[in-house]
C-alpha positions in Angstrom: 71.8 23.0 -31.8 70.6 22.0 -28.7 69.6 24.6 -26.3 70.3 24.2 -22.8 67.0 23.6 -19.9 68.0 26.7 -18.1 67.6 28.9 -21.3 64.4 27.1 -22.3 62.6 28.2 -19.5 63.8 31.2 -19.6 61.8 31.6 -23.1 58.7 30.0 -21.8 58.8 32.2 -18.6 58.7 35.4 -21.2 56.5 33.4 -23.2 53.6 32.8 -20.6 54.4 36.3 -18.7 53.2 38.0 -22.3 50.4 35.7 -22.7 49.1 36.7 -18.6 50.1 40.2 -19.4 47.7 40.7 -22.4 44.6 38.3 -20.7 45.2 40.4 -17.5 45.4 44.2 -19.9 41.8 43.0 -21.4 40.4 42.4 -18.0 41.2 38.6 -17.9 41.5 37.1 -14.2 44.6 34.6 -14.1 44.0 31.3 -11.6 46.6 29.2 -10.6 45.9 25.0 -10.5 48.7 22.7 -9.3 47.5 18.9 -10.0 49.3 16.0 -8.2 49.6 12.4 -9.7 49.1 9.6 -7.1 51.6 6.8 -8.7 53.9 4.5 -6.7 57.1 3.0 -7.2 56.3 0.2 -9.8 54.1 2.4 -12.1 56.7 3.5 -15.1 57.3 7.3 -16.1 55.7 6.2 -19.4 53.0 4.8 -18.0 52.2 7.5 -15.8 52.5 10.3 -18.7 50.5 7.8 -20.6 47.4 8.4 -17.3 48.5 12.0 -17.2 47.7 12.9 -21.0 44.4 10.9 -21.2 43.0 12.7 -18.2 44.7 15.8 -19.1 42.4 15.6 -21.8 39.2 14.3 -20.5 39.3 17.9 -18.5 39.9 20.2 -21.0 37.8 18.3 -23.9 34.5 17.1 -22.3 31.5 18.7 -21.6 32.6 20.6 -18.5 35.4 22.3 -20.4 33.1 23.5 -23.2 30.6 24.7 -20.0 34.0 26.6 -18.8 34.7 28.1 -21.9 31.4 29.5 -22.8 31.3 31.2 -19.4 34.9 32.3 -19.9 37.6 30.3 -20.5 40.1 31.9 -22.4 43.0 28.8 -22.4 45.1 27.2 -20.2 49.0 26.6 -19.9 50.3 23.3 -18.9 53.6 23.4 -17.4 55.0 19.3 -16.6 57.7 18.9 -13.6 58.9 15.4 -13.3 61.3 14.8 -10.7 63.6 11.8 -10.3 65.2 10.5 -6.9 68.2 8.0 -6.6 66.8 5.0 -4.4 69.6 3.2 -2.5 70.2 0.4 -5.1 71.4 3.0 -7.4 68.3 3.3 -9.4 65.8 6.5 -10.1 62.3 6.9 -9.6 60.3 9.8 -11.8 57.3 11.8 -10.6 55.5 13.4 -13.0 
């Protein structure tokens, strides 16, 4: 059965609030990223997802990453907001 969005995040908010409470009890320092996609009007949510997940992960599977994770790194969460407006024709655009 289908659950609705409002009680899905309310999972993954416990979900990631246990994970940051046991990295923060072992004397783990939580950092905060927000990441913007550039993307205009004619680029397609699919194609922009597409972008988003192959530089997603060029960052966290290249050199760099395994640089941050030997100094480190314990993992990452990814959270994905996509927002859609209604343009004046009557169709939506998505931002990812």
């Amino acid at each position: 059965m289908p659950e609705c969005s409002v009680k899905i995040a309310a999972k993954r908010s416990e979900e990631v609030g246990k994970v940051l409470g046991h990295h923060v009890g072992t004397g783990g320092v939580p950092l905060l990223v927000t990441l913007t996609m550039r993307h205009h009007r004619e680029h397609s949510l699919a194609e922009c997802l597409a972008a988003l997940t192959k530089g997603w992960g060029a960052v966290t599977g290249g050199r760099a990453a395994q640089r941050d994770y030997a100094a480190g790194l314990r993992g990452w969460v990814r959270a994905l907001e996509v927002t859609a407006r209604w343009t004046t024709a009557g169709t939506s655009t998505c931002t990812p």
